[in-house]
N, C-alpha and C positions, 0 to 999 in steps of 0.2 A: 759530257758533263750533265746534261739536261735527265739522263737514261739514271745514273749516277742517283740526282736526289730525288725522280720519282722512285727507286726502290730501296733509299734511304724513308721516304716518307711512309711505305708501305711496311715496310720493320717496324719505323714508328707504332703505326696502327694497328700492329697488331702485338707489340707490347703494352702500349696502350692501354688495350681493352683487357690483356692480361694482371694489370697493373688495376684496372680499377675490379678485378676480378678477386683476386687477390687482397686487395685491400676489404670487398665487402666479406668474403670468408673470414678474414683475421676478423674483423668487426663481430659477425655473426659469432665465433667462436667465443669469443671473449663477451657476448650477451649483449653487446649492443652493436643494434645495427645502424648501417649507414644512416646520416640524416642529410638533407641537401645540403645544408648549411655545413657542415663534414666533407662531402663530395666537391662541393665550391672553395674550401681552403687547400685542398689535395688537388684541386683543378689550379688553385694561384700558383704551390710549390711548382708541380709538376711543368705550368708557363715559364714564371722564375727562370726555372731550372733550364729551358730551352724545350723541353718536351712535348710540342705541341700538341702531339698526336692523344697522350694522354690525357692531356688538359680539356682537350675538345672531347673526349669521350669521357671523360667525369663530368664536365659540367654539364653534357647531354645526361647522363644516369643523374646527376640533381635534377635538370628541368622532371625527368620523368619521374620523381619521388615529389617536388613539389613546382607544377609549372606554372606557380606565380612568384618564382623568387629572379626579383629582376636583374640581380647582383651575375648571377648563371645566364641568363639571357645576354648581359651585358658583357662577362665575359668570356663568353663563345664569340659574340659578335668579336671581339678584338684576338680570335686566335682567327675565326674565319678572314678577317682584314690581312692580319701577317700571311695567313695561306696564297691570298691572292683572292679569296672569293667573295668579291664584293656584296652580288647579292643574297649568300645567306649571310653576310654581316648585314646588312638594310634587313635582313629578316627576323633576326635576331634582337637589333638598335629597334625597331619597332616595336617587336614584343616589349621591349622594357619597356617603354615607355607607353604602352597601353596598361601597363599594374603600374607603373610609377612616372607620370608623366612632368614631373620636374628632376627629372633626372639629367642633368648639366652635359655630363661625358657623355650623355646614351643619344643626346639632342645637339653636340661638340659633332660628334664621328658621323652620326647619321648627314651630318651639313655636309662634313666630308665627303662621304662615298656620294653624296649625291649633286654634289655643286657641278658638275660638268652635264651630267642631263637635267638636274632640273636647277637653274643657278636661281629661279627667283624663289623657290622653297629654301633650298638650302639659306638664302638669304633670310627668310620669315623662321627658320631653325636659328640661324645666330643668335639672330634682335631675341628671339626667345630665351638663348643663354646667357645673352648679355641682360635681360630683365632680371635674371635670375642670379646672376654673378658679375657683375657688374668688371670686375679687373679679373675676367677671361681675358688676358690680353690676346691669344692665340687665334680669340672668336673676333676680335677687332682685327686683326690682321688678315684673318680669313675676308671677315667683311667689307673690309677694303678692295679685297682683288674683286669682287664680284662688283661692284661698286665700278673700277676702274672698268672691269668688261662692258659695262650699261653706260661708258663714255660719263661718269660720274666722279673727274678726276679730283678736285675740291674734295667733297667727301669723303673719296678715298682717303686721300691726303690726311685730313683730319682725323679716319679711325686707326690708320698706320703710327700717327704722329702717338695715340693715346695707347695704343700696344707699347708700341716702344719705349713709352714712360713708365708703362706698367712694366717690361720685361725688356731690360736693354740686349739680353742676350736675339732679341726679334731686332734687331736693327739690320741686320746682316741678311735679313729677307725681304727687306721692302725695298721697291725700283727704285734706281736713281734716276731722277728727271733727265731726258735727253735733251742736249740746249736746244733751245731755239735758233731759227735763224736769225734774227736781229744779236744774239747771243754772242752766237759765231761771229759776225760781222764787228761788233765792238771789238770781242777779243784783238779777231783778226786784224784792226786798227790800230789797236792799241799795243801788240807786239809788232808791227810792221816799220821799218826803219823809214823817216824822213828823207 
């Protein structure tokens, strides 16, 4: 299976690149040429559409026509994420946000890819999305775990609570409290026959 969609991904790649080839010929013939902002809509379709391979290899031919358009950076980072490759997605979520550094999504995914080595940035990347967007519920929910990891269960509790107000369909992600032993013990009293 594994043999399978590596030389599924290699077809990809090299229709791909034929595909943005193609597309810059038809452009050129027809008097105008690609612009990034062109190459970044033909990189959404070609995502859209499942084409990864494509996608990532247009919105590389944008960055190289204009490499301050953060919109290409940000969405390379999110084909390289579905790829599996996290750090040219942190390589990419970072360019953006060096040309457009309130960019919510680019400051959302970066917290992501990096919550597990570095939890207290990724944490200083949420509060930053939440300054900026306030009912990110997804960035309160994130928050919350990292929260809980630092033995910061209250907290937790409280950015979980304010996700799920924002977005009920997050309820279904947040833990449910394990009882306590005093918990148990009631129950256990209180279903126990006389």
């Amino acid at each position: 299976m594994a043999f399978s969609h590596r030389t599924t991904s290699v077809l990809y790649r090299k229709t791909g690149a034929l595909a943005v080839a193609i597309l810059a010929i038809t452009m050129a013939a027809c008097g105008t040429p690609p612009t990034a902002q062109s190459l970044v809509s033909q990189g959404l379709k070609a995502q859209l559409a499942g084409d990864e391979s494509t996608a990532e290899s247009t919105y590389q031919q944008a960055i190289k026509l204009d490499p301050n358009n953060a919109i290409a950076h940000y969405d390379l980072g999110t084909v390289y994420d579905r790829q599996g490759n996290v750090s040219q997605a942190v390589t990419e979520y970072t360019a953006t946000l060096v040309i457009s550094p309130s960019f919510t999504d680019a400051l959302f995914n970066l917290a992501v890819d990096t919550a597990t080595s570095d939890p207290s940035g990724a944490q200083r990347l949420y509060l930053r999305v939440l300054a900026l967007q306030p009912t990110f519920a997804a960035a309160w929910l994130n928050l919350g775990f990292i929260l809980r990891s630092d033995g910061k269960l209250t907290e937790a509790k409280a950015d979980w609570a304010k996700a799920v107000a924002l977005d009920a369909s997050l309820a279904s992600n947040v833990p449910m409290p394990s009882p306590s032993a005093d918990t148990k013990r009631a129950t256990a009293q209180s279903t126990s026959k006389p």
